[in-house]
N, C-alpha and C positions, 0 to 999 in steps of 0.2 A: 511381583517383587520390585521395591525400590528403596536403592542405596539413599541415604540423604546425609549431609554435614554439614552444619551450620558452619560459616567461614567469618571472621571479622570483618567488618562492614570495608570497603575500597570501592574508588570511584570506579562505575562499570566501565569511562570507558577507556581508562588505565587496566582492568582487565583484558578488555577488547583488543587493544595493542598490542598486545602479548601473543595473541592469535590471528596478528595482523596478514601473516603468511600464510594462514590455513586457505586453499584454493574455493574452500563451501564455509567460511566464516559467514554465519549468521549471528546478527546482534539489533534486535527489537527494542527498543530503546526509547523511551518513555522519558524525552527529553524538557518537553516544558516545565514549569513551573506555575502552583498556582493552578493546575487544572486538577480536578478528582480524578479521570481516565487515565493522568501519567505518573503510575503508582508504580507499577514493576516493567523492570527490564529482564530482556533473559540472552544469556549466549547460546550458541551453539555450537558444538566444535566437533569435527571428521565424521559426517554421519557414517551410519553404514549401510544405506542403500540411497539412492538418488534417481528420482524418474526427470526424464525433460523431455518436452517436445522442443527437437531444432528440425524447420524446414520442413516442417509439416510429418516428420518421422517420430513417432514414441519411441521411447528409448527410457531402457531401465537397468542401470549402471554401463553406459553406452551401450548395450546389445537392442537395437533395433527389436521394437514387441509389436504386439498385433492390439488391438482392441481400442478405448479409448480414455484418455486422463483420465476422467471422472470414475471408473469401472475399475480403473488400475488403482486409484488412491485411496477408493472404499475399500476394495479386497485388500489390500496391504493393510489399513487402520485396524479393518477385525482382526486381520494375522496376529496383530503387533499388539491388542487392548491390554491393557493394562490400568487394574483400576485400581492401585493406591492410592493411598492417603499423600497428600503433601501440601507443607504451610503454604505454599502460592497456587494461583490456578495453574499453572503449568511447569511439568516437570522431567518434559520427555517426549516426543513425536515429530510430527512433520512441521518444517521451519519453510519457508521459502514465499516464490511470488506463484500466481496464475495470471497470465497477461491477457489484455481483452481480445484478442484474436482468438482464445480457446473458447468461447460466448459457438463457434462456428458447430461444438461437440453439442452441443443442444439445442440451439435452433440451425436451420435451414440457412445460413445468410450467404450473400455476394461476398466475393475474393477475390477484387479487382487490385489488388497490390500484389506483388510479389513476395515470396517469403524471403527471409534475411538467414544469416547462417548464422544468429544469436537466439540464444533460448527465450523462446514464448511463455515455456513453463519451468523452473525449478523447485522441485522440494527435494530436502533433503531430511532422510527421518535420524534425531538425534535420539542415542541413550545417552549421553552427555550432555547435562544442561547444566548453566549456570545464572541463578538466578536472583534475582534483586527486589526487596520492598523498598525504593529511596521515601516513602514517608518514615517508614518507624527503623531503616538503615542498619537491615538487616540481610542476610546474604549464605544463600545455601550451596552446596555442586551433592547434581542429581545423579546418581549414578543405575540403569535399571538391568544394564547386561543383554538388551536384546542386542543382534536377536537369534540368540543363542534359544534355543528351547530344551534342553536337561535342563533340570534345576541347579544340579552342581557346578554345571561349567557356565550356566548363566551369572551365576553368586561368583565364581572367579573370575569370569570375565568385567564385572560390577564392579568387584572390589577393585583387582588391577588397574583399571581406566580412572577411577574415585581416587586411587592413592596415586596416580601419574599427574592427575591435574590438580591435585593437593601438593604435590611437588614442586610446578611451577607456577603456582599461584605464590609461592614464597616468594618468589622475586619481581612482585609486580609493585611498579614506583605508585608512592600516594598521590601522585597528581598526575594526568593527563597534558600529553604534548601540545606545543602548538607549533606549526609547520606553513611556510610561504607554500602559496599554490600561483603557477603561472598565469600569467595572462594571456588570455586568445581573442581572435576574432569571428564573431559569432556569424553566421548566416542563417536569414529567414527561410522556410521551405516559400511564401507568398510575402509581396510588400505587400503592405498598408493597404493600399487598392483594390488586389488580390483577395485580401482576406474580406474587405467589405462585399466584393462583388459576390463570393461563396457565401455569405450571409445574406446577399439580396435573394441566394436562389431559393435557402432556405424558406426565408419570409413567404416566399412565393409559391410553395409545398401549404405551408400552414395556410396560407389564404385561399388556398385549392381543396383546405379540409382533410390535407393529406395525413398530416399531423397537427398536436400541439405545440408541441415542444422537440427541439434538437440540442444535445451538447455539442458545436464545433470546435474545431481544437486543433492546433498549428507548431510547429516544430523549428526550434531555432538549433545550428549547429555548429561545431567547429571542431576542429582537427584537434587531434589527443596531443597537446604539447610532451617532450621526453621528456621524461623521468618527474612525468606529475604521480602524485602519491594518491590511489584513490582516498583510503583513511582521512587523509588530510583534508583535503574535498569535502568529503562527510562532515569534517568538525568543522570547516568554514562556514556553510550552509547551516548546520546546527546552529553554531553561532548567534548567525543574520536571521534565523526563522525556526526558533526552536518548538518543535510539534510532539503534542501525544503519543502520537505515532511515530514517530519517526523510525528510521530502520536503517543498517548498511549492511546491505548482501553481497556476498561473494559467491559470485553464479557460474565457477567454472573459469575456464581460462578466456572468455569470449564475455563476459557481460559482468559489471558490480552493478548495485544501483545505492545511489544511495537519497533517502527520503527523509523528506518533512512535514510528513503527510498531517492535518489536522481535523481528519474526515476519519471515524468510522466507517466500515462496511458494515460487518454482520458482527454479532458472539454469539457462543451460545454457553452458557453455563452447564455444572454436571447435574443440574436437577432441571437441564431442558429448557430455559426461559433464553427467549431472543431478544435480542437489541438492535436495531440499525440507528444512524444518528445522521440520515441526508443533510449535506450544506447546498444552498445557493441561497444565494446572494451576497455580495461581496460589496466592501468599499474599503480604501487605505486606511491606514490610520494617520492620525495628523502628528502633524510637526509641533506642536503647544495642546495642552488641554482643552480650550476654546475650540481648537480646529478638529479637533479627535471628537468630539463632544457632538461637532456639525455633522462630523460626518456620521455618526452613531445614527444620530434621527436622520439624516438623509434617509440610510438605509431602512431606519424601522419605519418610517413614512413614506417608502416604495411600492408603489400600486404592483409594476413590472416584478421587481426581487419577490415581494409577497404571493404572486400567483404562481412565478416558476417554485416558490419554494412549494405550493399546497399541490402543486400538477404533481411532483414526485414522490411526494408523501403516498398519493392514493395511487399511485405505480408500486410503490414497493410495499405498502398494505396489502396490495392484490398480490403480488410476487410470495410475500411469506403468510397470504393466506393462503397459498395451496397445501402449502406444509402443516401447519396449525390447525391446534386445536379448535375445534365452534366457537366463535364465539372471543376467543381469547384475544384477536389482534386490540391494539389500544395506542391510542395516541397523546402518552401523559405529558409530552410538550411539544407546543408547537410553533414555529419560528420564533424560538428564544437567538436573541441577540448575542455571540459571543466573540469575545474580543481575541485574538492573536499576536504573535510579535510583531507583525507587518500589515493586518487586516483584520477588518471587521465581517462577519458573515450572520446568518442566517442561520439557524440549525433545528430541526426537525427532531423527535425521538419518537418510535416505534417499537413497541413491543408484543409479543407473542408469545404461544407455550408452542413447543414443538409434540408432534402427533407420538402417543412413545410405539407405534412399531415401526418411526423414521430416524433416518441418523443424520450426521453434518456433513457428506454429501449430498443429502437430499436438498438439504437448504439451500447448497451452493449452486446445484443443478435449478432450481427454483427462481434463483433472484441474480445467476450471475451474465453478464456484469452489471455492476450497481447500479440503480437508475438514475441516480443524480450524474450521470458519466453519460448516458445513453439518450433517454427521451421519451416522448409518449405522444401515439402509443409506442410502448418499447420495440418489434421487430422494424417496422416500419420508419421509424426515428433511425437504426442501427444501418438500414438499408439505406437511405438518405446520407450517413455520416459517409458512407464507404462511396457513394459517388461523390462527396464535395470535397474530403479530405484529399491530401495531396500521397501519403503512404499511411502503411500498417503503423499502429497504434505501437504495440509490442507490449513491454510491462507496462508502460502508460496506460491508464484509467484502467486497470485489472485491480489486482488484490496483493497486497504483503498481510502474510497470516500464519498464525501457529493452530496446530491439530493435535491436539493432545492425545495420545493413546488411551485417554478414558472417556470421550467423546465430545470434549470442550472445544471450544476454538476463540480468537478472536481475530479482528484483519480489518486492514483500512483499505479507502481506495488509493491509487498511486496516484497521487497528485503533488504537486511539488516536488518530484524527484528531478536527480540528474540520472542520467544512465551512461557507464561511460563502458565503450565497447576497444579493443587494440587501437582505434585509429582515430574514434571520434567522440564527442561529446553532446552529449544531444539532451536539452530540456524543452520542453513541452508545457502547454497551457490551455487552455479554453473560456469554455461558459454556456450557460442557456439561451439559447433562441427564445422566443415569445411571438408575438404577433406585434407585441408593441417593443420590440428592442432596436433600438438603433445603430446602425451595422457599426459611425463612429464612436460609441460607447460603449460597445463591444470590445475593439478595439483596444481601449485605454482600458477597460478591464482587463482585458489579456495581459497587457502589460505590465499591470499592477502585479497579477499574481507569477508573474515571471521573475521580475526584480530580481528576487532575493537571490535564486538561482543562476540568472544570469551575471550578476554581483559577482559571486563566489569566485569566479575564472577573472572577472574583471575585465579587461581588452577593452575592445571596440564593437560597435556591432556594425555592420558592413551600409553605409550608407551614413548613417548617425552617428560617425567620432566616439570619440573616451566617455565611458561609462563613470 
């Protein structure tokens, strides 16, 4: 059973605002322009069940459970299927991140960091969804009643929730705020030096045949200024680097995130077909046409970008061919050029048919985390990351995704996020290792695709003056 009403088109994230206080606000958000992937957005509002891992404990509506995510989130999706009809792909299920330290629930790895007392994992399963086509500016609220299981109290429970947020959907303003966000002072986890010499040792794994490839990745931070507005945060960042993907979660009273991610992970549609869409390689974009123009072919004339992109390609072809049909995996593009607010990249597309006696945990358990985040070979790369990095990953390079109760999904990797937890503010970046990368061009990659993020707050960053 699912409630649906089509509602008058309003900007979602003048919606958004309105649930700006809900503590598990989820809002998916399909921010660019100009891309075919940034077609619908969806909210999410008070689920009514929520699994997390904090501190290495499952947990499901805080009561501490036994088992592990992966095993918890399939048994809940069957409880919960539901396979109506509805005009968008998603209309109802679990909303939330899986952070790359859950990667430890399926392979064997090292856990040489400590754990933190912020969620690894959040989902929250919505019958309350609100959801958006911004090409044809159309706009429905979901309403399904779980997880009520009578049919009668499920239909009352449907209706009631469907007519409370038909209520205050009456008063939501036609335009979207804009709001000052403080300025901080950022600090590196490694200087400059630091970060090259962790890419020397890399080099020196690959030239040992240990691997091919590694994604390293380094953590810039600063104290939570009072009375900064996460929302706000989110639109400034949108702003400066608006993505596909983009998302702003509210993960509890310990963690938001909010992203601009311009990277697929996985989908999978309800007739079973997969997509992954790996990024690497990267260059800014220019300041004049000419210079945008240079740096296009830089990149597409990258011996170095071109192999890291084809090493992850045939990682994550092996990844979702354990899943897949014979035969089915396919590679209908490969390092297409695409442009961003702030960068140019690389992008790969992969596709597959899913096995049908599997479902979208299988997928997840099969390919997670993404390999353009990890390396290849992938354990071995992940084993590497966790000796060179300086702490835990957390939502960074995991997943933001929806799971729809009829067996859909979609989900990026976390990249260009901020994550802002009670006290602090922490963005994150990286890049591919090679054999042929150069620890100082690494470097200035890092910093390119931080920019936008570190922008947002503005300040200083501890060594290098006003941003």
């Amino acid at each position: 059973m699912l409630l649906s009403r089509e509602i008058g088109y309003r900007d979602p994230v003048a919606v958004c605002a309105q649930w700006r206080d809900d503590p598990r606000l989820a809002f998916l958000d399909s921010a660019a322009t100009g891309d075919l992937r940034a077609r619908y957005s969806y909210i999410g509002i008070s689920p009514f069940e929520v699994i997390e891992v904090i501190a290495g404990e499952l947990r499901v509506d805080g009561a501490v459970t036994s088992g592990d995510p992966f095993s918890v989130l399939d048994d809940r999706l069957r409880q919960y299927y539901n396979d109506a009809e509805a005009p968008l792909p998603f209309a109802g299920g679990a909303m939330g991140f899986l952070g790359y330290e859950l990667g430890r629930y399926i392979e064997h790895l090292p856990q040489r960091h400590a754990a933190e007392d912020v969620p690894e994992m959040a989902l929250g399963f919505y019958d309350l969804v609100i959801g958006f086509d911004t090409v044809e500016r159309r706009a429905w609220v979901f309403s399904s009643g779980l997880p009520e299981a009578d049919h009668a109290r499920r239909r009352a429970r449907a209706t009631a929730r469907l007519r409370a947020c038909l209520d205050r959907l009456e008063g939501v303003a036609p335009q979207s705020e804009t709001q000052s966000v403080p300025s901080v002072i950022w600090h590196a986890d490694l200087d400059r030096a630091g970060y090259q010499q962790r890419i020397c040792r890399i080099l020196d794994h690959i030239r040992a045949g240990d691997i091919f490839q590694a994604n390293f990745t380094m953590r810039f931070q600063a104290e939570r200024p009072p009375g900064l507005d996460p929302l706000a945060a989110y639109l400034a960042l949108r702003r400066m680097s608006a993505g596909p993907f983009a998302a702003f979660l509210r993960c509890g009273e310990r963690l938001t995130l909010a992203s601009a991610s311009p990277e697929r992970f996985l989908s999978l549609s309800r007739d079973r077909r997969i997509e992954a869409r790996p990024i690497k390689g990267t260059r800014p974009r220019g300041a004049d046409a000419v210079e945008d123009r240079a740096s296009r072919d830089a990149l597409n004339g990258s011996d170095k970008d071109r192999a890291e992109n084809l090493m992850i390609v045939d990682l994550i072809r092996n990844d979702i061919g354990r899943v897949a049909e014979t035969g089915s995996v396919a590679v209908p593009s490969l390092m297409a050029l695409e442009s961003f607010a702030t960068v140019h990249h690389l992008v790969s597309v992969v596709t597959a048919q899913l096995r049908p006696e599997l479902g979208v945990v299988d997928l997840l358990r099969a390919s997670f985390p993404g390999g353009s985040v990890t390396g290849a070979p992938k354990i071995r790369a992940m084993e590497i990351i966790d000796d060179c990095e300086v702490a835990r990953r957390g939502a960074y390079c995991g997943t933001i995704l929806w799971l729809g109760f009829d067996g859909a999904m979609d989900s990026s990797i976390v990249i260009r996020t901020l994550a802002l937890t009670p006290d602090k503010v922490i963005a994150q970046a990286g890049g591919g290792i090679v054999a042929d990368s150069d620890p100082g061009a690494e470097y200035e990659e890092l910093r390119v695709k931080l920019a936008p993020m570190l922008d947002v707050l503005g300040g200083t960053i501890e060594g290098e003056g006003t941003r």
